[in-house]
C-alpha positions in Angstrom: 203.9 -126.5 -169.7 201.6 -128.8 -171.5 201.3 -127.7 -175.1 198.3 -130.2 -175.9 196.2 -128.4 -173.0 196.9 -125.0 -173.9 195.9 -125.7 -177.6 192.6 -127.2 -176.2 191.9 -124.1 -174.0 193.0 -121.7 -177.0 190.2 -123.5 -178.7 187.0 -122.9 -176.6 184.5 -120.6 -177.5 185.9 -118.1 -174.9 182.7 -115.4 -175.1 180.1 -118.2 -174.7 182.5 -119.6 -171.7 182.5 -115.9 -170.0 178.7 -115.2 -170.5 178.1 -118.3 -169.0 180.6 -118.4 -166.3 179.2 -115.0 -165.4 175.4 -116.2 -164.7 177.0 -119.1 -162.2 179.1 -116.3 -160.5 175.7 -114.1 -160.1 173.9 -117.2 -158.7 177.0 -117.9 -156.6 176.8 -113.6 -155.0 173.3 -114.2 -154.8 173.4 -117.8 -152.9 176.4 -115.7 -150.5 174.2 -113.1 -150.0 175.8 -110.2 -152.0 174.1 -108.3 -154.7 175.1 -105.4 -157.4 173.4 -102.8 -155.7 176.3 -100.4 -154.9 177.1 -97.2 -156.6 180.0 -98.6 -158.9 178.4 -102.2 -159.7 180.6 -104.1 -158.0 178.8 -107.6 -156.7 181.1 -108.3 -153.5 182.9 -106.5 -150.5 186.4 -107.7 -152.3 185.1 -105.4 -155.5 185.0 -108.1 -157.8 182.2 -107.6 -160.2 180.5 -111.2 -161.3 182.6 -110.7 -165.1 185.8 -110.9 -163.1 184.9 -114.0 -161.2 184.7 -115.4 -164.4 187.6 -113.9 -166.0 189.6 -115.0 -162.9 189.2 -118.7 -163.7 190.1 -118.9 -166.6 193.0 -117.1 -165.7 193.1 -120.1 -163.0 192.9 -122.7 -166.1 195.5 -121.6 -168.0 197.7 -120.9 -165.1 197.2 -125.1 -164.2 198.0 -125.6 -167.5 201.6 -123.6 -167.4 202.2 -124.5 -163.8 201.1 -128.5 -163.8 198.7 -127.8 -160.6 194.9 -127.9 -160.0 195.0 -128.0 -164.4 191.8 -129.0 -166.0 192.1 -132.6 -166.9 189.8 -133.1 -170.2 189.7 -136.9 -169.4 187.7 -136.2 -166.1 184.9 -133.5 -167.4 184.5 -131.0 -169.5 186.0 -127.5 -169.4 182.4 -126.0 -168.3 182.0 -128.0 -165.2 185.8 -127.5 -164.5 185.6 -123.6 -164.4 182.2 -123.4 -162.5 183.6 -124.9 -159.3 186.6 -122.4 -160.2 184.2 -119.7 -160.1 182.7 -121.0 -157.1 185.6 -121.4 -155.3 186.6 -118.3 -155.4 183.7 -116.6 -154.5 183.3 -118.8 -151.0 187.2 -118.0 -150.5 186.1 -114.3 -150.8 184.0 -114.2 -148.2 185.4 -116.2 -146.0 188.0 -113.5 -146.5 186.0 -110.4 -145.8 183.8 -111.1 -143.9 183.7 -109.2 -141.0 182.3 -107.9 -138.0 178.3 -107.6 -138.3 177.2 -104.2 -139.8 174.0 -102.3 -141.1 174.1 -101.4 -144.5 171.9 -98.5 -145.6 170.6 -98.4 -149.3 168.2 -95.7 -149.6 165.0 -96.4 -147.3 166.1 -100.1 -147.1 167.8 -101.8 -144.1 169.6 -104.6 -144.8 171.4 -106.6 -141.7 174.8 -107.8 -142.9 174.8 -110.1 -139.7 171.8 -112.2 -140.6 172.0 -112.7 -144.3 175.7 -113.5 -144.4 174.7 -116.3 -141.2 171.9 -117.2 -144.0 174.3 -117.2 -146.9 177.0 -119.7 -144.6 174.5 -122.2 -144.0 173.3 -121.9 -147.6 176.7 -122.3 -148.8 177.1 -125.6 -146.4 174.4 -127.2 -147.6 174.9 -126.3 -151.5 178.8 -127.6 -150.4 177.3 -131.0 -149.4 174.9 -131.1 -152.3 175.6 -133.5 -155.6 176.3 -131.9 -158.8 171.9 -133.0 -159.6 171.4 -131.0 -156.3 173.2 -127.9 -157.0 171.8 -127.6 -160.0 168.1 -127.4 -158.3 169.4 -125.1 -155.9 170.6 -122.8 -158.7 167.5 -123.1 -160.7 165.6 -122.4 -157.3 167.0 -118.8 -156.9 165.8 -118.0 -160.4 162.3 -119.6 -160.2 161.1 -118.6 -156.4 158.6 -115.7 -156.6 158.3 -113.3 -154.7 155.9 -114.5 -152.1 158.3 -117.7 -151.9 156.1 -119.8 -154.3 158.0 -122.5 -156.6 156.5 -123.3 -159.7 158.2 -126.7 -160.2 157.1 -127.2 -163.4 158.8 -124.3 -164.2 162.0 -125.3 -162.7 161.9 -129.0 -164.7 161.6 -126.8 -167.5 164.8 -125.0 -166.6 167.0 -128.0 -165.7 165.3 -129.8 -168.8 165.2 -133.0 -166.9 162.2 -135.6 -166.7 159.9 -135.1 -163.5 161.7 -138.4 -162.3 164.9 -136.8 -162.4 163.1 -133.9 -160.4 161.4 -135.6 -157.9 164.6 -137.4 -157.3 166.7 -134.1 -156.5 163.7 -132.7 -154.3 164.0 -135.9 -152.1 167.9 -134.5 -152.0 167.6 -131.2 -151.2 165.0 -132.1 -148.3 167.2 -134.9 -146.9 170.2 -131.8 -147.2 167.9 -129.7 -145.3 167.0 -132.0 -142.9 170.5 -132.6 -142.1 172.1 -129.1 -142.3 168.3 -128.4 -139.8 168.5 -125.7 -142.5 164.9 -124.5 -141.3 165.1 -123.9 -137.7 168.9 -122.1 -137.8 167.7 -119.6 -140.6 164.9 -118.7 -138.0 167.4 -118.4 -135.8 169.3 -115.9 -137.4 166.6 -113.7 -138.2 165.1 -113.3 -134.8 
């Protein structure tokens, strides 16, 4: 066990950590293609709401730090960045997991088909996979800042990030060349016809 670790873990601000945590793991269900719309609040088909996602990790943290494996090493990062790709991680696992034969899902007077958004939410999660830390942050603020009628107000998103519109521009130019790539456009038609 490595007693220095553990005292650095026992001495993060642990309800900032979870609140946070818990917006990335919403993003994550969202960018999957799951939402809290069922009866008992859960976010996933595993049952996991987005709070124990984030719970889960740091579980995960201190478990590396008893165990010696996949342990947050403070000399590489910080804690925050650390438990995000925790939180991530197991979120992708889960759905690799249950995901299952194509269904319809019936909430009220609304149709969903599970088949097309969870082919949507695989290629999204390919190309946020492939993305650079500067990337996946724009794709995250992107969920949050895309209206309704799929508009972008980029200012906006700068805003969000608070980065310079160099630093924007630059990340656009990444997420276009991950599109290109991941012909992101075409397969999402695709799935929808």
């Amino acid at each position: 066990m490595d007693d220095q670790l553990k005292a650095q873990l026992d001495q993060q601000d642990w309800l900032d950590i979870v609140g946070r945590l818990t917006l990335v793991a919403l993003n994550q269900l969202k960018l999957c293609g799951y939402c809290s719309r069922t009866k008992d609040g859960t976010a996933a088909p595993s049952g996991c709401s987005a709070e124990d996602y984030a719970l889960t990790a740091i579980e995960k943290a201190y478990e590396g730090c008893m165990t010696g494996k996949n342990k947050w090493e403070p000399d590489r990062g910080d804690l925050f960045p650390f438990l995000e790709v925790l939180v991530r991680r197991l979120i992708t696992d889960d759905k690799k997991k249950y995901t299952k034969c194509p269904t319809t899902i019936s909430y009220e007077t609304e149709e969903v088909d599970v088949a097309t958004d969870q082919a949507t939410a695989e290629l999204l999660n390919a190309l946020y996979d492939d993305a650079d830390d500067g990337t996946q942050e724009l794709i995250l603020a992107l969920q949050e800042q895309v209206g309704n009628d799929g508009s972008v107000n980029w200012g906006e998103v700068q805003t969000a990030l608070k980065i310079s519109k160099h630093e924007l521009n630059k990340r656009r130019t990444h997420l276009q060349a991950l599109l290109e790539k991941h012909d992101l456009f075409q397969k999402i038609k695709e799935t929808a016809t």
